[in-house]
N, C-alpha and C positions, 0 to 999 in steps of 0.2 A: 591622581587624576580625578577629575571632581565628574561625579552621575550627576546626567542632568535629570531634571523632575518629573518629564516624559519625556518618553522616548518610544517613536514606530519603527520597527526594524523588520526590513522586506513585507509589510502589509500588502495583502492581495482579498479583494471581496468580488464576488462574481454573484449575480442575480439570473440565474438561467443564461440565456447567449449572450448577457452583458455583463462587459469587465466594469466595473464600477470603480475600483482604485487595482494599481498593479507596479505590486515592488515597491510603497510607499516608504521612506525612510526620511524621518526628520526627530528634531531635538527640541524637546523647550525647554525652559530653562523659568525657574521660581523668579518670580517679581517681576514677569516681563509680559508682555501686551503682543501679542500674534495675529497679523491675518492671513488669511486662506483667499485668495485671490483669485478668479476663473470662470468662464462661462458657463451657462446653464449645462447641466447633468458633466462636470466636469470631476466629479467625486466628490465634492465639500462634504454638504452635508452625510452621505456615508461614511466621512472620515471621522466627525464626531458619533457616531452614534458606534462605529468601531471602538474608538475613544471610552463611551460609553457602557462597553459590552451588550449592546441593543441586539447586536448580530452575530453572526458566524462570518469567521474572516480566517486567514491563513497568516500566517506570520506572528509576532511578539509585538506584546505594548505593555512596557514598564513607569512602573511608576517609582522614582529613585532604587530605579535597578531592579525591580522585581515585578513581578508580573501578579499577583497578588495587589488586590484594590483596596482591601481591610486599612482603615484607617485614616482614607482619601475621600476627602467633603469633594464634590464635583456639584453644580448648579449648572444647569442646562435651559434655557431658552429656544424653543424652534423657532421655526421660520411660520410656519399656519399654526393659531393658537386655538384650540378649542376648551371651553370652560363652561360650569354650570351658569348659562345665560340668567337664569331666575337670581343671582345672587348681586350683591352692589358689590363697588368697586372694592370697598373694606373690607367687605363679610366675604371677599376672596382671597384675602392677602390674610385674612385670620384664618381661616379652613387652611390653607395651605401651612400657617404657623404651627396649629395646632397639630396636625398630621406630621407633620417634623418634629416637632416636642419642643419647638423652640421658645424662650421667654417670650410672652405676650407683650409685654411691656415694652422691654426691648426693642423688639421686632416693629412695633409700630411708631417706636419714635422716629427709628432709623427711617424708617418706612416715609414718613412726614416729612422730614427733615432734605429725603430727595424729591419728592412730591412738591416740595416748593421751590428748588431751583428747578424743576422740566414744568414748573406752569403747568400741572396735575390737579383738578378741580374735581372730578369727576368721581368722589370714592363714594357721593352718597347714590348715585347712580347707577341701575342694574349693567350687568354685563351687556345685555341684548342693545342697550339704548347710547353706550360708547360707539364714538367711531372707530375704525379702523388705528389712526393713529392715536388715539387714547388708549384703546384695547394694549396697542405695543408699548405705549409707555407705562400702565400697569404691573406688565407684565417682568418688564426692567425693572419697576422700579420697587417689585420684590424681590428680583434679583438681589438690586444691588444692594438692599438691605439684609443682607447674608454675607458674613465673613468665609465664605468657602477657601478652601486650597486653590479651587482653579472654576473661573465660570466660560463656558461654551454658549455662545451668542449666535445663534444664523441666525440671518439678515436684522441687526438689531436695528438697521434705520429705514428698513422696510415699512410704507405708509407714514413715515415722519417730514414736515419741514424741514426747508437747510436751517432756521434758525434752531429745530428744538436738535438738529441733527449733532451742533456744535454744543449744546448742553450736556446731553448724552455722553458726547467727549472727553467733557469737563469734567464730568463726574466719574466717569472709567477711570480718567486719569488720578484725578482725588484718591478711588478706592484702592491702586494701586499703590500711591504715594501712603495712604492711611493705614494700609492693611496686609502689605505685599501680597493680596491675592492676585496670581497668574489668571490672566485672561486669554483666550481665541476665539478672533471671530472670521464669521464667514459671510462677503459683502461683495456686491457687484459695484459700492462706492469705492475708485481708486485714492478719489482727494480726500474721502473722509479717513481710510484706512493710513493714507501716508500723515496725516494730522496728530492719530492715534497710537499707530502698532510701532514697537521696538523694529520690529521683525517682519518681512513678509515673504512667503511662499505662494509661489504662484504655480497652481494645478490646471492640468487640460489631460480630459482622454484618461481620467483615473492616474496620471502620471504627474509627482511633483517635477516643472521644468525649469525653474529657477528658484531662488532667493535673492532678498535683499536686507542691507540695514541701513535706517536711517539715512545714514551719508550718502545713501546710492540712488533715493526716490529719485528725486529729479533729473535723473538722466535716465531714465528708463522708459521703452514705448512699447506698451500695452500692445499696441498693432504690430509692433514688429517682430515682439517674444513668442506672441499666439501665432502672428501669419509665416514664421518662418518654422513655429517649429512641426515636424511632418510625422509624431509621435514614431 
């Protein structure tokens, strides 16, 4: 029987009188592309940062069968990015190189190399004077220049075009194809996720109330999954 690569089994997070996720159980699985699907305060993002060990939660989360993290590269992106606004686009993605200990060199080809498929101009430019969608794709696109085990994305096309949103894609996909690093992300895009993820779960009310694969997007209604189900 093959352990998948994480695994939540019965996960419960409560923040005072609010259940945040309850009874969460789901699998991922190495080399594959995951989204978290659901409306605002519907668990997501709690559920990485559970993920993450950010919080106190009740239940298990394994990483090929053990609950022990030792060993496991995890890259995380939030959804609100806050960064030393004094600094340019590069002299961020090197602070953050160096604080990793990772090869300089390395780090910044990779680093160029996605900067020029997302039409990314802006690395000689302070944090403060990026927009919004510059800010997001910086912040990718040190990401995705790290070969991690598994990277966690909320909302990564948050403030993005549909065209840079379809680049973004391209390149998730590439690092998959290039690196088998496991990805999940957490988006209120359904067409961008069905474009992207192997896999989707769809969360409401802290409770996972479906899945899908592939073959199943297109027959699926969003209004019909959330409005019928009465947690």
């Amino acid at each position: 029987m093959n352990v998948p690569f994480l695994r939540l089994i019965d996960v419960s997070k409560r923040y005072r009188n609010v259940e945040a996720l309850r009874d969460v159980n789901l699998s991922i699985e190495r080399k594959h592309i995951y989204g978290l699907i659901g409306p605002n305060g519907a668990g997501k993002t709690t559920l990485m940062k559970v993920i993450l060990a950010y919080v106190q939660y009740k239940g298990r989360v394994e990483f090929d069968g053990k609950t022990d993290r030792t060993g496991i590269s995890i890259n995380y992106i939030p959804e609100v990015i806050n960064f030393y606004d004094y600094l340019t686009g590069e002299q961020a993605v090197k602070l953050i190189t160096y604080l990793q200990g990772r090869d300089m060199k390395q780090m910044l080809a990779a680093f160029y190399s996605y900067a020029k498929r997302l039409d990314y101009r802006d690395h000689d430019k302070l944090i403060r004077e990026h927009s919004k969608g510059n800010l997001r794709k910086l912040m990718l696109l040190q990401s995705m220049a790290v070969a991690n085990d598994i990277m966690l994305l909320d909302e990564p096309f948050s403030g993005l075009d549909p065209m840079t949103v379809d680049k973004v894609i391209d390149c998730l996909l590439s690092i998959k194809a290039e690196t088998g690093c496991t990805i999940l992300i957490n988006t209120h895009l359904f067409d961008a996720a069905k474009k992207l993820c192997d896999d989707l779960y769809f969360i409401k009310g802290g409770r996972i109330i479906g899945e899908a694969r592939r073959p199943e997007y297109e027959s699926i209604s969003l209004a019909e999954m959330f409005d019928n189900d009465n947690g």
